[in-house]
C-alpha positions in Angstrom: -19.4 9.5 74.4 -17.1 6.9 72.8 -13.5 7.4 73.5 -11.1 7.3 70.5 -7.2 5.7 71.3 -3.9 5.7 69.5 -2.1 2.8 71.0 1.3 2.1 69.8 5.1 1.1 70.7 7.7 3.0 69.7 11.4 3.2 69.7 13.3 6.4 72.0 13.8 8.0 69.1 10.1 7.6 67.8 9.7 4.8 65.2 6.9 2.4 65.7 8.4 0.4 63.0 12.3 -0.2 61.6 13.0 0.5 57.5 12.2 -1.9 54.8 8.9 -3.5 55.8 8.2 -6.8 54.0 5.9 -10.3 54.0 9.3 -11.6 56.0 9.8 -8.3 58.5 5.7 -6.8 58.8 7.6 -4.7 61.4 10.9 -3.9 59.3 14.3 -4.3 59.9 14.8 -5.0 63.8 10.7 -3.9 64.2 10.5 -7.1 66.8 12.5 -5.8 69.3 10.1 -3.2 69.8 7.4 -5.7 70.8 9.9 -8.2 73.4 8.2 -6.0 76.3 4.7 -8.2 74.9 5.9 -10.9 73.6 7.9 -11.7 76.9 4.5 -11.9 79.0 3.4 -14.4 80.7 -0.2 -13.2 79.6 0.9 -12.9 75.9 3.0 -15.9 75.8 0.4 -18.4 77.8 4.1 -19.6 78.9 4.1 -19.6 83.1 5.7 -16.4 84.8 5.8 -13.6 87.4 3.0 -11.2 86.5 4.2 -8.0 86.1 2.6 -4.3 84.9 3.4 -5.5 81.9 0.6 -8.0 81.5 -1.7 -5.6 82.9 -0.9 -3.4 79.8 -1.5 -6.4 77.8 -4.8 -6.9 78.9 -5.4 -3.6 78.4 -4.1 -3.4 74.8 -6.3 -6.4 74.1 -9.5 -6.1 76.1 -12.6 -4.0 76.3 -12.2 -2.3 72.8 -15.9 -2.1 71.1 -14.3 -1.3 67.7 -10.6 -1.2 65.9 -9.5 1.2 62.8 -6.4 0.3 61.0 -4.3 1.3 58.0 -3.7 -1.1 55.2 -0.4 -1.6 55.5 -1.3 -2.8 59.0 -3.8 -5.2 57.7 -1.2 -6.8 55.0 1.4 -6.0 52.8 -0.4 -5.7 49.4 -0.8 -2.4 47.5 -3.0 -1.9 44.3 -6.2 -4.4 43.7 -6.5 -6.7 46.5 -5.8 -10.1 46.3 -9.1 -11.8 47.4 -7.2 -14.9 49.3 -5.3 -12.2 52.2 -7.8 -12.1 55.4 -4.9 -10.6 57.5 -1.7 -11.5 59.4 -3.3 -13.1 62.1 -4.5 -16.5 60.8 -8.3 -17.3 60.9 -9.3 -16.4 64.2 -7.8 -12.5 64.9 -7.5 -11.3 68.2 -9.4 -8.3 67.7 -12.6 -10.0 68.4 -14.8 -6.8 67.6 -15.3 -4.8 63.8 -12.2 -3.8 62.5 -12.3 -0.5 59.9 -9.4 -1.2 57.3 -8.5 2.4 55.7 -8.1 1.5 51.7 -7.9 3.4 48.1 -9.8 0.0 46.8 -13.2 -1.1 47.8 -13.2 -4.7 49.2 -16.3 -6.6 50.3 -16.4 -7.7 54.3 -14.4 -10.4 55.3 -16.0 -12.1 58.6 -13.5 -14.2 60.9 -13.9 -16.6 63.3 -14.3 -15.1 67.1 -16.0 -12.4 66.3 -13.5 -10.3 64.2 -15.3 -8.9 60.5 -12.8 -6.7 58.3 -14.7 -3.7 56.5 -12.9 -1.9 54.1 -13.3 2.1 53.9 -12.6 4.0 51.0 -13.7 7.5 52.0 -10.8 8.6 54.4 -10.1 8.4 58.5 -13.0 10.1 59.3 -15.4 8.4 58.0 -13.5 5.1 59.6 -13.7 6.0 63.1 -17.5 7.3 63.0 -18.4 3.8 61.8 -16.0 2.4 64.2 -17.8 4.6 67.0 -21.0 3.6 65.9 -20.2 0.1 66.1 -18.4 0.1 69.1 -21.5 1.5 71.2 -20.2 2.4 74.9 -16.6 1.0 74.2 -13.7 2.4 73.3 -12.3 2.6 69.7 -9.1 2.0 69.4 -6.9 3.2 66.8 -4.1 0.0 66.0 -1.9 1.7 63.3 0.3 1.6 61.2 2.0 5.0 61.7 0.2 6.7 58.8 -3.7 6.1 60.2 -2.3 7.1 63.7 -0.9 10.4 62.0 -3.8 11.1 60.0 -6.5 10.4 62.8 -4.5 12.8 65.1 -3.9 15.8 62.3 -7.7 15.1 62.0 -8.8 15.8 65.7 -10.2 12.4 66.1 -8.2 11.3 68.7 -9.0 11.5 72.8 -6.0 9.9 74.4 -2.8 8.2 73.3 -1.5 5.3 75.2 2.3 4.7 74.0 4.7 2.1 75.1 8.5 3.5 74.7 11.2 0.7 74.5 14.7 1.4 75.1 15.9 1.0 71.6 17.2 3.5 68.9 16.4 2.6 65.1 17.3 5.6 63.2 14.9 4.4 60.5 11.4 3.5 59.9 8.2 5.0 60.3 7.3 7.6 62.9 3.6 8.4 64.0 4.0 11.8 65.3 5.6 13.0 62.6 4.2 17.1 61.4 1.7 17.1 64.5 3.9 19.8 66.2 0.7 21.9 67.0 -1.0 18.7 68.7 -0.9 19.2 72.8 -1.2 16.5 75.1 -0.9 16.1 78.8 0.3 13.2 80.4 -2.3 10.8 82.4 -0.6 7.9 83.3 3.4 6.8 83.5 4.0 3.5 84.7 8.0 2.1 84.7 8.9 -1.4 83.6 12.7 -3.1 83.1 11.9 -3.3 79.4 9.3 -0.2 78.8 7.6 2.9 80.0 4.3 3.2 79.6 2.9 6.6 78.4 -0.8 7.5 78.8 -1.9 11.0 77.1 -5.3 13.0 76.6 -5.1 15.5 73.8 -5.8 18.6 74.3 -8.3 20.4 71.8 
């Protein structure tokens, strides 16, 4: 059976993202600092370094994944009728290397990358995302890559098997919060592994 994953970094407080998201700030205000315990790597950064558990959760985060689901405010900042020439923030080879199920109000047709990575827009709501994304991802995992609203719907859906969350050290304040009205969600924790600049949270929800 396919396993379904939030995956997600988030502030102590519980933003995965600061206020006032733009083209400039995809992560809003101060959003980058959430993503230093990444960006810092060794594995991330190609830069040479001291491995630490922190590149193991890297290669995690970007390895063995059959399929991806995302919100549209992950895939680009444009609201209404899409603008045909956006393929994505991540230039013309993505790093998602797999199908990648973009939730949307506006039908769009397929957008193929190079290395593997093919957009597909889907109009009909979160569930009918991740059973495509399950279907495509055959005997690997699905992940769940945000933004904070597709996490929160997935999860108030029941869609969801584990969440793996990264907590930095920081306090925003501000910004938007995945967890938000899932007070009745239960989960038990897996996995806890410590680093200088993150803890890394592994839960299964409980159904």
């Amino acid at each position: 059976m396919t396993t379904v994953i939030c995956n997600f970094t988030m502030s102590l407080d519980g933003y995965m993202a600061g206020p006032n998201q733009s083209v400039d700030d995809p992560l809003g205000q101060g959003g980058m600092k959430l993503m230093e315990w990444m960006l810092s790597t060794p594995t991330f950064s190609g830069e040479d370094g001291e491995r630490t558990v922190d590149d193991d959760m890297v290669d995690e985060v970007r390895n063995g994944y059959g399929a991806f689901v995302m919100g549209r405010n992950m895939f680009g900042p444009i609201r209404g009728e899409w603008d045909l020439s956006w393929k994505g923030w991540w230039g013309d080879e993505p790093s998602y290397h797999a199908p990648v199920f973009v939730l949307t109000h506006y039908p769009r047709e397929s957008v193929p990358m190079e290395g593997g990575t093919t957009f597909h827009f889907v109009t009909d709501g979160i569930a009918s995302a991740v059973e495509r994304a399950k279907e495509a991802a055959g005997d690997k995992p699905v992940l769940i890559a945000g933004g904070a609203a597709a996490i929160r719907q997935a999860l108030a859906a029941g869609l969801v098997d584990e969440i793996n969350t990264h907590i930095a050290p920081l306090i925003f304040g501000a910004g938007e919060r995945p967890l938000d009205g899932l007070d009745e969600t239960r989960l038990e924790p897996i996995r806890v592994i410590e680093s200088p600049k993150v803890t890394h949270v592994r839960y299964r929800v409980i159904r």
